[in-house]
Structures are given as C-alpha cells and as structure tokens.
N, C-alpha and C positions, 0 to 999 in steps of 0.2 A: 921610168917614173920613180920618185923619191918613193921609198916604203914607208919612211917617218909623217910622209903627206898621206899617203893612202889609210895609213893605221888612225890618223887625226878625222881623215872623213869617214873611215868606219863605224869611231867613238860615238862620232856625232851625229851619225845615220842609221848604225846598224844595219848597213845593206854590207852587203859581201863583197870581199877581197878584190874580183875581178870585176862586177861593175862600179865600184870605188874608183879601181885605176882607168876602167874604161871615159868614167864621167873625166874623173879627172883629165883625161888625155884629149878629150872633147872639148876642155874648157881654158887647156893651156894651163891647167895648176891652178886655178882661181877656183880657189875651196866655196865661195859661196855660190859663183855658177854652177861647178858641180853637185852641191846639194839641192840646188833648182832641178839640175835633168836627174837629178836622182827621182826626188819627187815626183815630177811630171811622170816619170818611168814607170814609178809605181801602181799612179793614179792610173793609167792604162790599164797596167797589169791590174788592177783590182778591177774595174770594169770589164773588163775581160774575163775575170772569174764570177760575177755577180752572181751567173744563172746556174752556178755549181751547187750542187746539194750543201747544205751544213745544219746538219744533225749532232755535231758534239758541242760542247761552250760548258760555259757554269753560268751559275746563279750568283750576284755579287750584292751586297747591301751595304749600306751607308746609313749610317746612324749621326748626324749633327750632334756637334760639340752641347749645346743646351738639350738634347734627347728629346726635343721636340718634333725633330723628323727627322722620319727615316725614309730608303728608299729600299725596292728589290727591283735586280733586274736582271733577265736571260738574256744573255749575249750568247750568239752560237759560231761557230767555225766549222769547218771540213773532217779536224782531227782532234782526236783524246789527246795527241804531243805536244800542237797551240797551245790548245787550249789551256794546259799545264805551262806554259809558258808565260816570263814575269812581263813582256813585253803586253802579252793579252791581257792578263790579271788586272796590270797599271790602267790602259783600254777602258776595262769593264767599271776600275776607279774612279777616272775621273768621270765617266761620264755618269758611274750613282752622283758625283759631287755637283754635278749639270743640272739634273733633274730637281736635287733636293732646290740647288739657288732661284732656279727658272721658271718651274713645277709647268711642263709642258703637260697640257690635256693629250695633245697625240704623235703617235709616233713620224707620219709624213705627211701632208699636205694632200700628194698627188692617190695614196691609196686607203685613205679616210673620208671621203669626200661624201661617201654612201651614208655615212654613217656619223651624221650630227649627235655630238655631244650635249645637252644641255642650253639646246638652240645656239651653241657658240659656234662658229666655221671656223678650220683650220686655216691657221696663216703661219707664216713664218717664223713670227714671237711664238706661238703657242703649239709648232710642230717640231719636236724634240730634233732631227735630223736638218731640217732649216736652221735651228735656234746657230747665232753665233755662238762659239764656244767661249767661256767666262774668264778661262786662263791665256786668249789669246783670240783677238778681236778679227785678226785677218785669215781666220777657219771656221768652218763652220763645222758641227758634232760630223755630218757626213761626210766631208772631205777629212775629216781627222780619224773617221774610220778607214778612208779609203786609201789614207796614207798607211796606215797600220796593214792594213789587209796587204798592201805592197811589197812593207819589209818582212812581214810575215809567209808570202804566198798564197798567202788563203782566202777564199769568200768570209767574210764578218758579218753578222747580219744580226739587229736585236730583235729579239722575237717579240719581248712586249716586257712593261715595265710595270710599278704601282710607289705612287709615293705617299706617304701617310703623314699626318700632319696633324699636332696638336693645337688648336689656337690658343695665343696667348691671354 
C-alpha cells in the first residue's frame, strides 16, 4: 500500500498507521470508503467501551463573541493523558459552541425522562446528545462523540452542562 496514501488518511482521520493501511487495503485505495470503515470502526469501538468507568475529563467554557452567554461543561474520559489531549480539548469546544447556539434543556432523551423540566418533555431539538450538530447537519453531538471516543480509545461521556444567558 502507497505510504503517501496512508499518511493522507491519517491527516484526515487521525486513526493509526495500521488500521489506515488496513481500511485502505479493504477499500482498494478509495480514500473516502476508507474513512467510512474507519468510522463505522470506531463507532463500534466506542460502544463497546460505553460501560467503562470515566472519571477524568476537564471542565471547558465558552463565552460568545457579544459576552452574552456563556456555557460550562464536564466532559469526562477513562484517562488524565485524553483528556490533556487537543483532539478532546477541540470535543469539549465545539460542543460548549452547541450548547451556547441550541441551549439544549437536557442532556438525553432516553435518561431524563423521570425528570420533567419546567413541564417541557425532552425531544430531540431540546436533548443536547440528539441535537444535530450546527457545524455539520449529517451528526448528531452523540455520534460526534462517538466518533471521538473511536480515535481516541476511550469512553467520552458528558457528565452535565449549565448555559447562562443574558437577554437582550
């Protein structure tokens, strides 16, 4: 397999050397098939690790350009070396930027259910993990974690958020 093809799907996946050249050897060289079974790959591999403890993560905040709102939010991982990692940092980013645009009432659908907000039911506009994601319509925040979690190795799981908000 070409190394200039493998290093090209690394760039663009940050998965590793050898399932790189594996996809690619799967796909006949067709760089976007292979970023497809990379994907798919991952998404396994993170449901696969779902039920794994994750005790480390940071706290990330996002403060909008007019300082009208901000966001805080715990995202956690498996390990203290993720979680120092720019791949996770980016992660815990975009998704304060999710929150501030979207301002989800909850984190999921299916384990809020008990617990009515403000008589509003969780649906899918308004459950942070449902929500499409704002910088790319065909993910949703939970598959965009579960892609992360893939290239990373690790359980991702946000523990809970708060978004504050000044009205205009």
């Amino acid at each position: 397999m070409n190394p200039d093809l493998i290093k090209k799907l690394r760039d663009k996946t940050g998965a590793g050397i050898m399932a790189c050249k594996s996809a690619l050897e799967s796909s006949n060289g067709d760089i976007e098939k292979a970023m497809s079974i990379l994907q798919e790959q991952g998404i396994a591999l993170a449901r696969k690790k779902s039920g794994r403890s994750a005790t480390e993560g940071i706290i990330s905040s996002y403060i909008h350009s007019n300082n009208k709102i901000g966001v805080l939010l715990e995202i956690n991982c498996e390990t203290d070396f993720v979680a120092k990692t720019e791949n996770f940092k980016d992660l815990a980013h975009q998704i304060t930027m999710q929150i501030a645009a979207m301002n989800p009432i909850y984190l999921d659908t299916e384990l809020e259910n008990n617990n009515i907000k403000n008589n509003i039911k969780p649906t899918t506009e308004n459950s942070l993990l449902q929500q499409t994601f704002i910088k790319n319509n065909e993910k949703t925040i939970k598959s965009l974690i579960e892609e992360t979690s893939g290239k990373l190795g690790e359980n991702i799981q946000i523990k809970r958020f708060k978004r504050f908000a000044i009205s205009d």
